[in-house]
PyMOL CGO cylinders between C-alpha atoms (Angstrom):
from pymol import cmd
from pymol.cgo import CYLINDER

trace = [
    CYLINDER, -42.72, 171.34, -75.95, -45.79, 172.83, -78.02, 0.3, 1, 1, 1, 1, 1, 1,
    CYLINDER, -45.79, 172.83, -78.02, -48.71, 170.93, -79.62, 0.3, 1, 1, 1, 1, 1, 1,
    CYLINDER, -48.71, 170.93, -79.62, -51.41, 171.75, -81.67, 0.3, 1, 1, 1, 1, 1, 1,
    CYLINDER, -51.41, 171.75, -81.67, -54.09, 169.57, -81.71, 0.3, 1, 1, 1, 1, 1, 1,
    CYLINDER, -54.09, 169.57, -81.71, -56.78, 169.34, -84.50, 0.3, 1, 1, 1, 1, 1, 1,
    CYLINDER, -56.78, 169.34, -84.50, -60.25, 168.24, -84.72, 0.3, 1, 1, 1, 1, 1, 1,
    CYLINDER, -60.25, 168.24, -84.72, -61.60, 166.18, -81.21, 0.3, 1, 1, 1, 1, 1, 1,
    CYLINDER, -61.60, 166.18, -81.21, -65.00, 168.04, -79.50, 0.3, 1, 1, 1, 1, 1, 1,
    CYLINDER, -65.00, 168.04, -79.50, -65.09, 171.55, -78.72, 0.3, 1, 1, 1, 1, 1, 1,
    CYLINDER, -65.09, 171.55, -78.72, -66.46, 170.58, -75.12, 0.3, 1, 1, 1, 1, 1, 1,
    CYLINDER, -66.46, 170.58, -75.12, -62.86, 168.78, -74.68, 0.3, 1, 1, 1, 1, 1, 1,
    CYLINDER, -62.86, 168.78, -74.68, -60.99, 171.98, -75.75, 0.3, 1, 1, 1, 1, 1, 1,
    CYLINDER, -60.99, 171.98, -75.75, -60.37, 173.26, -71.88, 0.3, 1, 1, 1, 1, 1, 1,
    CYLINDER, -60.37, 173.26, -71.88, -59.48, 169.59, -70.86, 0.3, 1, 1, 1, 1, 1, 1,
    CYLINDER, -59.48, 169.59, -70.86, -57.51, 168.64, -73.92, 0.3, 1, 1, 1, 1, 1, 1,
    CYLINDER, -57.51, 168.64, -73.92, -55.35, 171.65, -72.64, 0.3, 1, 1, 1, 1, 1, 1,
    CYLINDER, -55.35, 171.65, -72.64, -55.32, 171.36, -69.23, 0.3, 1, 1, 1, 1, 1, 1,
    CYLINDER, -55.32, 171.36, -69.23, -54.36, 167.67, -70.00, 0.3, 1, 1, 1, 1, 1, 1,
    CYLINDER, -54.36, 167.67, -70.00, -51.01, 169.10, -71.97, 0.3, 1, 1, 1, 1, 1, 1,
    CYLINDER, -51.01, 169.10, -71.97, -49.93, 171.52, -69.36, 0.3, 1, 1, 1, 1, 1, 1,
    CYLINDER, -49.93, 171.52, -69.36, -50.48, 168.26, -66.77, 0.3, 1, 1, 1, 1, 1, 1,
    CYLINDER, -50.48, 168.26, -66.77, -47.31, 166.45, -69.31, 0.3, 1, 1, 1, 1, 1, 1,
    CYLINDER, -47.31, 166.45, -69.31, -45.50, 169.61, -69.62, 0.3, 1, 1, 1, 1, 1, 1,
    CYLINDER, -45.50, 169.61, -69.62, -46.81, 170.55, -73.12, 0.3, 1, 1, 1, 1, 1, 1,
    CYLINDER, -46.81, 170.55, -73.12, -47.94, 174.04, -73.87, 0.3, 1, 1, 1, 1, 1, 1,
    CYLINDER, -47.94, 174.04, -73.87, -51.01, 173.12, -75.85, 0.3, 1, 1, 1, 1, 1, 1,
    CYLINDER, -51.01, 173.12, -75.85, -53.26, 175.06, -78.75, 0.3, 1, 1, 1, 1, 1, 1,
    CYLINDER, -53.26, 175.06, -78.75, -56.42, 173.13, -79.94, 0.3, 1, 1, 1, 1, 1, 1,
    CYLINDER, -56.42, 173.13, -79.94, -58.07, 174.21, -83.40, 0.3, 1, 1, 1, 1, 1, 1,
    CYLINDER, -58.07, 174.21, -83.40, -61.67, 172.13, -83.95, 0.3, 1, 1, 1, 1, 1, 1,
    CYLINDER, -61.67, 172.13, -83.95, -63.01, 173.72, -86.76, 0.3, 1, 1, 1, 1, 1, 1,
    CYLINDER, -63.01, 173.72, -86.76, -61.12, 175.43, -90.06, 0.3, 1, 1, 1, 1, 1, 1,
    CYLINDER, -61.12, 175.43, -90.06, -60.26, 179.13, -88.87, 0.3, 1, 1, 1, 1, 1, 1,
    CYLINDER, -60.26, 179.13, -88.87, -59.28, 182.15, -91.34, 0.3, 1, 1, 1, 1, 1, 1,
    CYLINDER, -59.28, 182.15, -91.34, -55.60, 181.60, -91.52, 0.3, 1, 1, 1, 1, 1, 1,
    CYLINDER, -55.60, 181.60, -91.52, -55.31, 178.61, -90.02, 0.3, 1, 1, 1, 1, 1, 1,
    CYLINDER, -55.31, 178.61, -90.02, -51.56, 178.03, -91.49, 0.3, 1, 1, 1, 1, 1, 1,
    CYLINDER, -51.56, 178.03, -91.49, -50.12, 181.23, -89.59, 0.3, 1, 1, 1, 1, 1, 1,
    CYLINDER, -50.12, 181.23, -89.59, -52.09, 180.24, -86.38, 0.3, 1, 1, 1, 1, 1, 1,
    CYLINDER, -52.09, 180.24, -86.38, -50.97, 177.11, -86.33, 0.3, 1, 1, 1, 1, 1, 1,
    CYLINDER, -50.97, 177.11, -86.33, -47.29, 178.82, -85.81, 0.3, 1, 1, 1, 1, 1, 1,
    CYLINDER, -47.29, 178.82, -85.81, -44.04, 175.90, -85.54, 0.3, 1, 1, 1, 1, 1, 1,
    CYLINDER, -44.04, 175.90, -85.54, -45.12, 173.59, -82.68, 0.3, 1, 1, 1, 1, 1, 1,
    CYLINDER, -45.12, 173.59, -82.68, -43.18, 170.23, -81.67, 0.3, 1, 1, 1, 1, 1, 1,
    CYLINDER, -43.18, 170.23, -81.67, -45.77, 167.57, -82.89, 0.3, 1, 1, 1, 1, 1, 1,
    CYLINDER, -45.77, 167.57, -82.89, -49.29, 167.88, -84.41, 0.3, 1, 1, 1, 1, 1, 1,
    CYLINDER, -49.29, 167.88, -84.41, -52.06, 165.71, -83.46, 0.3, 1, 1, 1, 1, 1, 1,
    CYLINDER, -52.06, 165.71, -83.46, -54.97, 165.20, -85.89, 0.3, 1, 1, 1, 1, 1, 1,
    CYLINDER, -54.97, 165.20, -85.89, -58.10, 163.81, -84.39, 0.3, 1, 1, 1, 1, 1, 1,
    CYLINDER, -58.10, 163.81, -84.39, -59.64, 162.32, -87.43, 0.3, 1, 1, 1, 1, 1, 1,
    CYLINDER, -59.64, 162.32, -87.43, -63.44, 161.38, -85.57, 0.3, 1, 1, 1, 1, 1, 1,
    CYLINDER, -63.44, 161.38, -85.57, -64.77, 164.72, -85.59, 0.3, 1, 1, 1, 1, 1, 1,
    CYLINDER, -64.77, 164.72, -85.59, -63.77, 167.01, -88.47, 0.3, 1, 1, 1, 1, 1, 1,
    CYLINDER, -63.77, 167.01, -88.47, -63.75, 167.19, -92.83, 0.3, 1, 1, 1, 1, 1, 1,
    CYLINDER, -63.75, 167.19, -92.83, -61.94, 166.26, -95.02, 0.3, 1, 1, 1, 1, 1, 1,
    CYLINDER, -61.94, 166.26, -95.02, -60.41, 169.67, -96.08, 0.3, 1, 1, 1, 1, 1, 1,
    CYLINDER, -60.41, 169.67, -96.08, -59.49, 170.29, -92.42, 0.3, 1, 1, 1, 1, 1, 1,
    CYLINDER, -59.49, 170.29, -92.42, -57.58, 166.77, -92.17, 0.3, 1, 1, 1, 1, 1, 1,
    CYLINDER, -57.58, 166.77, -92.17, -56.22, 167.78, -95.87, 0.3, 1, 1, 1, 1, 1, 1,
    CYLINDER, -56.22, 167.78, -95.87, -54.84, 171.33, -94.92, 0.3, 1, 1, 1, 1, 1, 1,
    CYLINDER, -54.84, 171.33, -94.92, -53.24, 170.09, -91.87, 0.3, 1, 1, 1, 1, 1, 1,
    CYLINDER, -53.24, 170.09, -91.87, -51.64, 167.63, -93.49, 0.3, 1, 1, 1, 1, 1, 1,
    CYLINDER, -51.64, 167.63, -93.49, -49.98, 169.68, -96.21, 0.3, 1, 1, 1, 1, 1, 1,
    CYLINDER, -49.98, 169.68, -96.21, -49.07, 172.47, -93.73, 0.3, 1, 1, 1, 1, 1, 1,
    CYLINDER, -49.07, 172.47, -93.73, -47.26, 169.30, -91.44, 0.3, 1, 1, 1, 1, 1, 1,
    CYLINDER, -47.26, 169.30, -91.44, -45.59, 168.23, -94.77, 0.3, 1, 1, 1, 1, 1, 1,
    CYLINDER, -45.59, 168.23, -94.77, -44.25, 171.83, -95.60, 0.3, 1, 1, 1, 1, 1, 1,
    CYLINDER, -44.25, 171.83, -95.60, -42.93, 172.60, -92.34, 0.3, 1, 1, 1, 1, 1, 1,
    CYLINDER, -42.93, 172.60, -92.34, -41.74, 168.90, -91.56, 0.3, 1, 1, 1, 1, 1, 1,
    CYLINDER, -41.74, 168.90, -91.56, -43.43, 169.03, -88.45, 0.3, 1, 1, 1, 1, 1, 1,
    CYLINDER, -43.43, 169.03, -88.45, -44.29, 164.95, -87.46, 0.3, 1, 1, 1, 1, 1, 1,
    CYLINDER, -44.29, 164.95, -87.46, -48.09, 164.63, -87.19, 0.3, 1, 1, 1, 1, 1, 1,
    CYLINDER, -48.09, 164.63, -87.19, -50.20, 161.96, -85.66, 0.3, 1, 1, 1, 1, 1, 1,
    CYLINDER, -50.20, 161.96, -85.66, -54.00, 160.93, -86.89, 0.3, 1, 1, 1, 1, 1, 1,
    CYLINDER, -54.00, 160.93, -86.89, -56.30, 159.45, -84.45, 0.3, 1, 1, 1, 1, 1, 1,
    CYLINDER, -56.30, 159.45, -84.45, -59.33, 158.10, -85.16, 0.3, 1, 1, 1, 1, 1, 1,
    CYLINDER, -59.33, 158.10, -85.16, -60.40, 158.33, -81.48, 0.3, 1, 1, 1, 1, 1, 1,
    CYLINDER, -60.40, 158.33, -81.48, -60.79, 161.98, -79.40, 0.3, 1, 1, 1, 1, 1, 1,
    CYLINDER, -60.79, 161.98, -79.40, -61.18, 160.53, -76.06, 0.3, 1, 1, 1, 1, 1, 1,
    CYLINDER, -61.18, 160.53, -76.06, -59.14, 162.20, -73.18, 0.3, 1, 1, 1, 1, 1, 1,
    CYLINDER, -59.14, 162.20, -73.18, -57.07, 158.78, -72.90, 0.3, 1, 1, 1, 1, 1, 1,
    CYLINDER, -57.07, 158.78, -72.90, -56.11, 158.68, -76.27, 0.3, 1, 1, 1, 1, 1, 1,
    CYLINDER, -56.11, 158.68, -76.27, -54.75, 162.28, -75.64, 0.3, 1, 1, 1, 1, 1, 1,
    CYLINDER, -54.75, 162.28, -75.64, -52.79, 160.77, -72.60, 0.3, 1, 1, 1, 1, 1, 1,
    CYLINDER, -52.79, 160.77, -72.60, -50.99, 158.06, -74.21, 0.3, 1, 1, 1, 1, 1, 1,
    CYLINDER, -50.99, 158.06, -74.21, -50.55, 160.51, -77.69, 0.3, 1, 1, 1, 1, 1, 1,
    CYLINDER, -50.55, 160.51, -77.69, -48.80, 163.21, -74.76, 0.3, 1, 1, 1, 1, 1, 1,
    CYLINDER, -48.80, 163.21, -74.76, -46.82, 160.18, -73.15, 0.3, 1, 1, 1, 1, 1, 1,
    CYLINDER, -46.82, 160.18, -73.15, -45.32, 158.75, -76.49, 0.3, 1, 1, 1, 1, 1, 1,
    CYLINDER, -45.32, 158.75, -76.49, -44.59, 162.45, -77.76, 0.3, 1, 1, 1, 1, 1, 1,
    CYLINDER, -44.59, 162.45, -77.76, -42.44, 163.13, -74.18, 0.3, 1, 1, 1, 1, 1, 1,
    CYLINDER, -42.44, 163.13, -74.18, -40.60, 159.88, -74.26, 0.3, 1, 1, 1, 1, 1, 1,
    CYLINDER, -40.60, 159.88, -74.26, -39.62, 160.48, -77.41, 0.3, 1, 1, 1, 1, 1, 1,
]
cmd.load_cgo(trace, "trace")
C-alpha cells in the first residue's frame, strides 16, 4: 500500500516514513510545494493532508490532483506522530 503524505514538519519527514514502513505502507512525504508536484505525487493508495503546517495553494493543489485521480484523501489538522498512527491504522483496516 503507498501513501503520500502532505504538509506535517520537515523534522518528522524520516519518522513519518519510518512510521509507514512499521504498518506496511511504502511512504513518500512532500512538506513544501515542489516543481511538478502532480507527476511526483505518482498513483498512491490514500493521501494524507496535514493541514497545521502548510498554504493554502498546497492544501488546494492536492486536493484537485486527489479529485482528478479519485484517489481518497484525508485532512488533518494535527501532524503529530500519533495522529499518523491511527491515520496508518484506519487506512490498513480498511
Amino acid at each position: 500500500m503507498s501513501v503520500v503524505i502532505v504538509g506535517g514538519h520537515e523534522r518528522m519527514e524520516r519518522i513519518y516514513k519510518n512510521t509507514g514502513k512499521k504498518y506496511g505502507c511504502k511512504v513518500k512525504v512532500f512538506t513544501k510545494m515542489q516543481r511538478d508536484f502532480h507527476k511526483r505525487i505518482g498513483n498512491p493508495d490514500y493521501i494524507v493532508v496535514f493541514t497545521d503546517v502548510i498554504s493554502h495553494k498546497l492544501v488546494d493543489v492536492t486536493l484537485r490532483i486527489s479529485k482528478k485521480k479519485n484517489i481518497p484523501n484525508l485532512r488533518l489538522h494535527n501532524s503529530s506522530l500519533k495522529t499518523l498512527e491511527k491515520v496508518l491504522q484506519q487506512i490498513i483496516v480498511n
